[in-house]
C-alpha positions as CSV (number, residue, x, y, z in Angstrom):
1,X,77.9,3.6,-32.7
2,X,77.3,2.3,-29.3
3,X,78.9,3.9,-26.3
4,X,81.0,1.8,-23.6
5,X,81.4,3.5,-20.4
6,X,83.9,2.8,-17.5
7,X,85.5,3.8,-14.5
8,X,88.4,3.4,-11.8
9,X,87.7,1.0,-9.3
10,X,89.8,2.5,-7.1
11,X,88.1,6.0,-7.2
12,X,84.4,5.4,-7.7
13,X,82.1,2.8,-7.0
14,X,78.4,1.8,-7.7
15,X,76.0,2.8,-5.0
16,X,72.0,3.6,-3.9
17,X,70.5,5.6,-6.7
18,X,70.3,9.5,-5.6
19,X,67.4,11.7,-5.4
20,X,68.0,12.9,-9.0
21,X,67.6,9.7,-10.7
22,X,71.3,9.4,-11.9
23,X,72.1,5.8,-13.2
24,X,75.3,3.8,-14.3
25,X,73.9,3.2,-18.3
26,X,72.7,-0.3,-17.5
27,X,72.1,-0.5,-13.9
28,X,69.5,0.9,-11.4
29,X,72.7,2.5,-9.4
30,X,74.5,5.7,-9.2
31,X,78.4,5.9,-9.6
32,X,79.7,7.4,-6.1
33,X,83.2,9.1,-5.8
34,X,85.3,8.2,-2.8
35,X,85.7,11.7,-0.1
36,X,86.8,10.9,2.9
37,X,84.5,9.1,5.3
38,X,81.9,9.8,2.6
39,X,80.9,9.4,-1.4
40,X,78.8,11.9,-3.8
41,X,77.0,10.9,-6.7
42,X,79.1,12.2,-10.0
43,X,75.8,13.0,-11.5
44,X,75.0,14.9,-8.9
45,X,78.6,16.3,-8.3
46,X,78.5,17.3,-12.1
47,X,74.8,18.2,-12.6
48,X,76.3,21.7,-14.0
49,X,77.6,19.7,-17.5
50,X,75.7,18.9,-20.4
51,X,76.1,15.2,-20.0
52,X,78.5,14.1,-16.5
53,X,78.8,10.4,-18.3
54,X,81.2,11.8,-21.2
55,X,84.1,11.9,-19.3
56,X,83.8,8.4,-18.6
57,X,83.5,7.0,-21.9
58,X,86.6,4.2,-22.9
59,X,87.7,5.8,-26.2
60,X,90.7,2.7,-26.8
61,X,88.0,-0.1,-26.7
62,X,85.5,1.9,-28.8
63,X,88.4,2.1,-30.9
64,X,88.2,5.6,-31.9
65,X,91.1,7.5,-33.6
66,X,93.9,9.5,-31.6
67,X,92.5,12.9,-30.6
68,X,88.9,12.1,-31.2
69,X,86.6,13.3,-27.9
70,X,83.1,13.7,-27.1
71,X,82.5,17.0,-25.2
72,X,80.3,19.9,-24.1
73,X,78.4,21.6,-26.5
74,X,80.0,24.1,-29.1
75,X,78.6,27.6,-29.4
76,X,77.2,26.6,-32.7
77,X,75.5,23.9,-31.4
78,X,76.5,20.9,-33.3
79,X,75.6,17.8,-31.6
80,X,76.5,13.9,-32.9
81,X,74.5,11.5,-33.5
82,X,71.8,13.0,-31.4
83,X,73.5,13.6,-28.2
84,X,73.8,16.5,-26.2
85,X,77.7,16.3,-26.9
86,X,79.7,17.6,-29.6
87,X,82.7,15.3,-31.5
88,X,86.3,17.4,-31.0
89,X,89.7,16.8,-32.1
90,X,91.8,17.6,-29.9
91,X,89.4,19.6,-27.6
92,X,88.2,21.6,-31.3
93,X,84.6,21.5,-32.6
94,X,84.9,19.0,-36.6
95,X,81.6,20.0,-37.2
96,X,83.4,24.2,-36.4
97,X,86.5,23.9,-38.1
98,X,84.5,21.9,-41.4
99,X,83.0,25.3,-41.5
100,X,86.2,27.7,-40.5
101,X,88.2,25.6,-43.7
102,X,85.1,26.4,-46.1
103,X,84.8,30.2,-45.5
104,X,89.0,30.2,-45.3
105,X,88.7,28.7,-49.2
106,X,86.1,30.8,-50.4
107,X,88.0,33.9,-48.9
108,X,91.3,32.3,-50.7
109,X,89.1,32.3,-54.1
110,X,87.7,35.7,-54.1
111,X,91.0,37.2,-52.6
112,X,94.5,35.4,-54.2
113,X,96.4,38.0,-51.6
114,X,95.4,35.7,-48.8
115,X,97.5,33.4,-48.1
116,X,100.8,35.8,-48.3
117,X,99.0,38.5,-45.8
118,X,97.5,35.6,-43.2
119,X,101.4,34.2,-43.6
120,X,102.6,37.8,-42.7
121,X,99.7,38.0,-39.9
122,X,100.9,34.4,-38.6
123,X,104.6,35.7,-38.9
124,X,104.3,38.8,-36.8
125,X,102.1,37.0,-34.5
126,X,104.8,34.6,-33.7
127,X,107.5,37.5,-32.9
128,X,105.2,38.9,-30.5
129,X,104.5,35.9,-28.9
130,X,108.6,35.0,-28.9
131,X,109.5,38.5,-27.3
132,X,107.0,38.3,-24.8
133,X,108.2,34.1,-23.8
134,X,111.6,33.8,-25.2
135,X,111.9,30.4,-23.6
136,X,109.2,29.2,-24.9
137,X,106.7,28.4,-22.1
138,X,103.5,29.0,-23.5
139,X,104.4,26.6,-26.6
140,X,105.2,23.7,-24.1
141,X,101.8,25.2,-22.2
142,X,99.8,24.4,-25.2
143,X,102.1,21.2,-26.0
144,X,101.2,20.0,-22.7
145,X,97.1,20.8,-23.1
146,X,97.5,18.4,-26.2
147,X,98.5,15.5,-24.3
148,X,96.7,15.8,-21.8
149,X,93.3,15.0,-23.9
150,X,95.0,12.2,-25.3
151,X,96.6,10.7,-22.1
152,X,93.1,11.6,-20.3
153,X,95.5,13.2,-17.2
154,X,93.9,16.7,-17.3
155,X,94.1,17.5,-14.0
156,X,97.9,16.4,-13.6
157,X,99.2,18.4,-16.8
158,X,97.1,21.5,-15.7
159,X,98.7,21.2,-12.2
160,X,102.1,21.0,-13.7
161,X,101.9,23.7,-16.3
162,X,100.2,26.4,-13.4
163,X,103.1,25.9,-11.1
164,X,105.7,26.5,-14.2
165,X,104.3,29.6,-14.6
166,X,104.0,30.3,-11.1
167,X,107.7,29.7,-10.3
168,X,108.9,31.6,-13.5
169,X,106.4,34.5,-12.5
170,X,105.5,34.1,-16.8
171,X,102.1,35.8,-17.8
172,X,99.4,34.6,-19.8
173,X,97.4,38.0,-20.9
174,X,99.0,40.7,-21.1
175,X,100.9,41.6,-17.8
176,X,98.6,39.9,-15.3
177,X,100.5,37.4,-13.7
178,X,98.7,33.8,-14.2
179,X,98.0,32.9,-10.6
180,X,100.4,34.3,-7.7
181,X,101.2,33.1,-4.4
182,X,99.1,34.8,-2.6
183,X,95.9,33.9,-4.8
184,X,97.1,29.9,-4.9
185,X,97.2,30.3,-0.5
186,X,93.8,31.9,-0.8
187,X,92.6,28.9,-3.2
188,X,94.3,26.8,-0.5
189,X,92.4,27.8,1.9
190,X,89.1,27.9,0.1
191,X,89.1,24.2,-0.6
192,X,90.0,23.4,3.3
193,X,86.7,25.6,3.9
194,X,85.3,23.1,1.4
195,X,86.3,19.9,2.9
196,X,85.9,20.4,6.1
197,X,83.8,17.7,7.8
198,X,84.0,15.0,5.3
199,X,87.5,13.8,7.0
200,X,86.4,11.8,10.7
201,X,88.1,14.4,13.4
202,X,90.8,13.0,16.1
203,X,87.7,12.5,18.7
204,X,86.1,10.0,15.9
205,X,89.7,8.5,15.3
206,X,90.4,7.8,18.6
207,X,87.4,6.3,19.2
208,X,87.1,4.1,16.5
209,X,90.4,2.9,18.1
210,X,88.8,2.3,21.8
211,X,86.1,0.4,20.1
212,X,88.3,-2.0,18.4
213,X,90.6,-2.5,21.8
214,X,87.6,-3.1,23.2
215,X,86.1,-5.6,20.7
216,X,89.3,-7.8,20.8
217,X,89.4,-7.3,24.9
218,X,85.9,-8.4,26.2
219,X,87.4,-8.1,29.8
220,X,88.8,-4.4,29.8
221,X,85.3,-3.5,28.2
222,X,84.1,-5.5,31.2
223,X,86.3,-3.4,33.5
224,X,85.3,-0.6,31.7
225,X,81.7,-0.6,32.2
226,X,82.0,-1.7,35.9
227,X,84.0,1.7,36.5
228,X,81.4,3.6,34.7
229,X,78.7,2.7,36.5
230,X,80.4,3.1,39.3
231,X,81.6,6.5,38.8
232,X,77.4,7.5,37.6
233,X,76.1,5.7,40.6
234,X,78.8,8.0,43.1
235,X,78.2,11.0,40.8
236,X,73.7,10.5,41.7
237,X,74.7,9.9,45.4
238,X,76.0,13.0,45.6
239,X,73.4,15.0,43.7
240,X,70.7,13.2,44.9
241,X,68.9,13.9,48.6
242,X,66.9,10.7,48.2
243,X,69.3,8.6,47.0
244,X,71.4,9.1,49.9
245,X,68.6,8.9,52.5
246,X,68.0,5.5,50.9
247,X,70.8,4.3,51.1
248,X,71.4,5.5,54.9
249,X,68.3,3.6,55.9
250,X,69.0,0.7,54.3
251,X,72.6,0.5,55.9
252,X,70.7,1.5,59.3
253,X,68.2,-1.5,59.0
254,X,70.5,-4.1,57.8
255,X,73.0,-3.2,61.0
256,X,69.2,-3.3,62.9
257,X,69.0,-6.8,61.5
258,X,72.7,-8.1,62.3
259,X,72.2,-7.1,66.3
260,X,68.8,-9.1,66.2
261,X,67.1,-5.9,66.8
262,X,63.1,-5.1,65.6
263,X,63.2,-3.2,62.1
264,X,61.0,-1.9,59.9
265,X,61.8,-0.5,56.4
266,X,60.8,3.2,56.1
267,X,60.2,4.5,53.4
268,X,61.5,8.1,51.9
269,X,58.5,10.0,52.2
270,X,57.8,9.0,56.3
271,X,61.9,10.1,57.0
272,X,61.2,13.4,55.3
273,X,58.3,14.0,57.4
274,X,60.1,13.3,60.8
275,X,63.0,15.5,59.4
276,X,60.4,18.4,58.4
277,X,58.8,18.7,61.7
278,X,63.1,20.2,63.1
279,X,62.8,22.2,59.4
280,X,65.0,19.6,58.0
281,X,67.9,20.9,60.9
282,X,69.8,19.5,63.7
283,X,67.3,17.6,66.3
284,X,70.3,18.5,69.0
285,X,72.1,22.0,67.7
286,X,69.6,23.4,65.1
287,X,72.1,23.5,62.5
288,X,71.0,22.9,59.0
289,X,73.0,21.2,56.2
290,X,72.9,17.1,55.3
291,X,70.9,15.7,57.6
292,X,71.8,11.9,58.6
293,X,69.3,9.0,60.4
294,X,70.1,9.2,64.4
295,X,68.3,6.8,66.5
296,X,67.6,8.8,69.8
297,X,68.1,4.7,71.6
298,X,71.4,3.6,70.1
299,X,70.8,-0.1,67.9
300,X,73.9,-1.3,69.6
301,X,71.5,-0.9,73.1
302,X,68.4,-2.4,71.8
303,X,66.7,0.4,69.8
304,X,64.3,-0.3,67.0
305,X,64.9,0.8,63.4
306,X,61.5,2.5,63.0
307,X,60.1,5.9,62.5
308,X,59.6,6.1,66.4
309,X,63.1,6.2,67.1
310,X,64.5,7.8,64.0
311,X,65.6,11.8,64.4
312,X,67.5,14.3,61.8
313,X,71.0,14.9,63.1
314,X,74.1,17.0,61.7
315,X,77.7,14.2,61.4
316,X,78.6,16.2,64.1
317,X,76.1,15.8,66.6
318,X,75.4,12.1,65.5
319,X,79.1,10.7,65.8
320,X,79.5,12.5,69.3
321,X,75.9,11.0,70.7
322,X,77.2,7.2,68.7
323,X,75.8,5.0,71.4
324,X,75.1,7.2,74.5
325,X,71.8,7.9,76.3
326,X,70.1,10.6,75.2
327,X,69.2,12.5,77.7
328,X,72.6,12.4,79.5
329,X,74.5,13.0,76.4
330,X,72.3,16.1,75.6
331,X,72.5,17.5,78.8
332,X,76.0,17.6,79.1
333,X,76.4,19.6,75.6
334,X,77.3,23.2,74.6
335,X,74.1,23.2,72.3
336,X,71.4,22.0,75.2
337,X,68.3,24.1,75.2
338,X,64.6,22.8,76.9
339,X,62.9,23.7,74.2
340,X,64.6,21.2,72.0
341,X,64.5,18.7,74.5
342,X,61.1,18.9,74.7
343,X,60.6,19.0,70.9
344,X,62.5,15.9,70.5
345,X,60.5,14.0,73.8
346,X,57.4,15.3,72.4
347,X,58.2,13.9,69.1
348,X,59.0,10.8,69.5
349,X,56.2,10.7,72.2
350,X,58.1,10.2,75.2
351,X,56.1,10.4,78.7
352,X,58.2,12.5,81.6
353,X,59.0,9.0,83.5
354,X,60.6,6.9,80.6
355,X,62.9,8.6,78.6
356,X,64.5,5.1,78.1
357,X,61.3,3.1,77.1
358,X,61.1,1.5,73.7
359,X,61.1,4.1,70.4
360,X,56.9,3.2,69.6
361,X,56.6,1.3,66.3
């Protein structure tokens, strides 16, 4: 008899084929099961089982009587038709209880007493079983394990039977309770442990959710962007030494430029240089810190933008001097010392009779 397989569109779905070679009979794909953001392969996810494709077989079109199941292998080892799967009614081995009913009629042959002592057995059996669940319980228990191999809802009539017996605090060997609240937490728990990580967290949610925003609003992604760059240029300018110093001496030589003054780009390396020769200080007070570009001959009064005329200053020093002379400006400071006057003349290459002259190129 051939086999017909199926499965729950709405649970599973056909996929890549897995690293174990576990295909859909028929196809060159694996059956995935829906978790989350993620699937698993059920061959894979039931590797531990005889054969993982059993509990997918379609038992109504195969048109097989009520009852009848394929399933793991008995401890006898009876297989059908080949298979690695034994034939059950109603979860019990045939090929088993075929052999249980021949022994029970050869025992009835040899010993006519049987039937009255296994009825006596069965009888006292039962009283136990009723003083021990007067309501009944178990009987529905097992009532319920029937129908849930025919309806194929095992999972559902094994859910509803544990919390019975959890919320009537019944027992199913001896006085062991069957699972108690502190054990079902635990289990809880367990299978959160499990899970974790195949959900997408609140971070991933929430930024699914920007990106979707964003998709249907090209111009606040626009906006966005613009910000950001913004915010990663500021955030370099302030980290960066040469990034700033560029950006000083460009805005130095474009101003250079606007008065119609000579100007000459310098580059990086030559500013450090000058700024080296004070110890990277104050040309003026000797006070260290962010140094900024001073021109010792004000742009706004003709002064070049070149190296000649460029000196380290503190913000200080270099918004009090703004468009002064030098010399007279200096001079008339709290911070004046010769030897730094000299220092800066000799630097810049100033002769004793013009101090004003030029800044050399």
């Amino acid at each position: 008899m051939d086999l017909i397989y199926t499965f729950d569109v709405n649970r599973f779905r056909l996929g890549k084929l897995c690293k174990h070679g576990h295909a859909w009979p028929g196809t060159n794909q694996s059956l995935k099961k829906y978790h989350g953001t993620r699937s698993s392969c059920m061959g894979c996810y039931g590797r531990k089982s005889s054969d993982w494709l059993l509990s997918f077989l379609d038992y109504e079109v195969m048109e097989w009587p009520s009852g009848r199941t394929l399933g793991k292998i008995c401890p006898a080892g009876h297989q059908w038709n080949g298979l690695n799967a034994t034939l059950r009614s109603y979860g019990q081995c045939i090929s088993c209880k075929k052999v249980r009913n021949a022994e029970t009629a050869k025992r009835k042959a040899l010993d006519p007493d049987y039937r009255a002592r296994r009825s006596a057995a069965n009888k006292a059996s039962a009283a136990k079983r009723m003083a021990q669940d007067p309501e009944g319980e178990m009987r529905k228990r097992k009532d319920l394990s029937r129908k849930k191999i025919e309806s194929g809802k095992t999972r559902q009539y094994r859910a509803a039977a544990r919390q019975r017996m959890i919320e009537k605090g019944l027992t199913t060997r001896g006085t062991k309770p069957y699972c108690t609240s502190e054990q079902a937490t635990r289990k809880a728990f367990q299978r959160a442990i499990r899970n974790a990580g195949q959900s997408p967290s609140v971070a991933r949610l929430v930024m699914n959710e920007q990106r979707r925003y964003w998709r249907e609003n090209p111009s606040a992604k626009a906006d966005h962007d613009r910000q950001w760059r913004q915010a990663i240029w500021w955030l370099k300018y302030q980290i960066k030494p040469e990034l700033r110093l560029y950006n000083r001496e460009k805005s130095k030589r474009r101003k250079a430029r606007m008065k119609g003054n000579t100007f000459i780009e310098v580059s990086s390396q030559h500013i450090n240089e000058r700024f080296e020769l004070f110890n990277n200080c104050c040309a003026y007070c000797g006070q260290s810190g962010d140094m900024q570009i001073e021109h010792a001959i004000p742009i706004s009064k003709g002064g070049t933008h070149a190296i000649g005329n460029i000196l380290p200053a503190c913000r200080t020093c270099n918004y009090s001097k703004r468009d002064k002379e030098i010399e007279s400006w200096y001079r008339s400071q709290s911070v004046f010392t010769e030897l730094r006057w000299r220092k800066i003349r000799r630097t810049l290459g100033w002769t004793g009779g013009a101090v004003n002259q030029l800044a050399m190129i």
